[in-house]
C-alpha positions, 0 to 999 in steps of 0.5 A, a space after each residue: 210131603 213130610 214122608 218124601 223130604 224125610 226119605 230124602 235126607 235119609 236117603 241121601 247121605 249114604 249115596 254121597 257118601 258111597 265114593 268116600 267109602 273107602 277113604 277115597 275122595 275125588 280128584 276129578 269132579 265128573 263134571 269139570 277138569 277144575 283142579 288141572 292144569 295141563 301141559 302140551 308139546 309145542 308144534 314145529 313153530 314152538 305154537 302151543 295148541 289149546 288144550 281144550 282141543 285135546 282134553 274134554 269131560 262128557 257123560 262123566 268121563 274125561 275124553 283125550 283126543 291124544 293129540 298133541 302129545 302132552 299131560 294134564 296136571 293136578 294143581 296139588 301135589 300129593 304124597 303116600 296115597 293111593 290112587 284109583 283112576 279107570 281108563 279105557 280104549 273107544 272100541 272100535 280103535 286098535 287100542 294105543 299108548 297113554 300113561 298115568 303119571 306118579 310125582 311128577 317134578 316140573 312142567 315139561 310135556 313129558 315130565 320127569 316122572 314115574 310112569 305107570 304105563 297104560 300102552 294096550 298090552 304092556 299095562 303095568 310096566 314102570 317107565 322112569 322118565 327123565 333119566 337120571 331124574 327119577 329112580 326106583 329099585 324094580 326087579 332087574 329080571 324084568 328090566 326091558 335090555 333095549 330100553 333101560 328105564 322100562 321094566 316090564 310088568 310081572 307074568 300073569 296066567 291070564 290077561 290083566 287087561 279087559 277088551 277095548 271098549 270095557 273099563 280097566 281100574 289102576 289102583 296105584 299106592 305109592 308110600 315113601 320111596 315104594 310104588 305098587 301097581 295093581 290091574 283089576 285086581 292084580 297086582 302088576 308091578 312094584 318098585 321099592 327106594 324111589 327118589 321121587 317121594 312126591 309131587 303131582 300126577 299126571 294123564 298122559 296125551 300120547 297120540 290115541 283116544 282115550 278115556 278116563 274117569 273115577 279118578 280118586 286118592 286116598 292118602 295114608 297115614 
């Protein structure tokens, strides 16, 4: 018995400690939606849906029914980090719209915010919500003409975005004024001399099923 307790403490720590390897330290508990808030987009009557209709946490992973359109919120607020948040599309779906929201400013259900868009083929665009609330200098060659607070994420030789059904990992930094956006390895977007330097971030609800989990910042020095 004192062997098996003495191969457990030994054992333990470095299992805790894997997710913290890197610095990173969770925002989403694997368990619970403790340390959100959320935010919904009323009905016609101006009636506010239950948000546990839409937002639910199983098998570790945070489930969003897409429905109502809104977000949910970290209570804190955070400031030059960097962030790693996997998400997916059910495989049996047409994939769909949802985004992850950086320095989000107050509490509409779509924010003024800077978004990094998680549309199924459009992955890696810069959506600047709320115009002119949030600013970012981003290459204007890749400034959508129709709409012009979208910028389209960088070409790549091969797709960036893995099948619906498999899990796809954001690592998003955002330091001062900069935010830079990297794709399962790639990077896809930057934007420099931002206005917004802080606040929360957000998951959208955007009208299709999604899932997300590993949701997990490290902040910089």
């Amino acid at each position: 018995m004192r062997t098996l307790l003495c191969f457990v403490a030994f054992a333990l720590p470095s299992y805790v400690s894997a997710a913290d390897a890197d610095g990173f330290t969770p925002i989403f508990d694997g368990k619970t939606l403790d340390g959100w808030t959320f935010i919904v987009k009323p009905d016609k009557e101006g009636k506010k849906a239950d948000p546990k209709t839409t937002w639910s946490v199983t098998d570790g992973t945070i489930r969003c029914t897409g429905k109502p359109n809104g977000c949910m919120v970290t209570k804190d607020e955070f400031s030059d980090y960097v962030l790693r948040v996997k998400w997916r599309f059910p495989a049996d779906g047409k994939g769909g719209n949802t985004g992850v929201l950086l320095h989000v400013q107050d509490e509409k259900y779509w924010p003024t915010s800077i978004e990094a868009q998680l549309l199924t083929g459009r992955a890696g665009d810069i959506f600047l919500t709320n115009p002119p609330g949030a600013k970012l200098d981003v290459d204007k060659s890749r400034q959508n003409p129709k709409i012009e607070r979208q910028f389209f994420r960088l070409e790549t030789k091969e797709p960036v975005e893995k099948k619906l059904g498999e899990w796809n990992e954001y690592e998003i930094t955002c330091k001062g004024g900069d935010i830079t956006l990297i794709i399962n390895g790639v990077k896809v977007n930057e934007g420099k001399n931002g206005n917004l330097t802080k606040g929360r971030i957000a998951l959208q609800s955007e009208g299709t099923e999604v899932h997300f989990k590993d949701v997990m910042v490290k902040k910089l020095k």
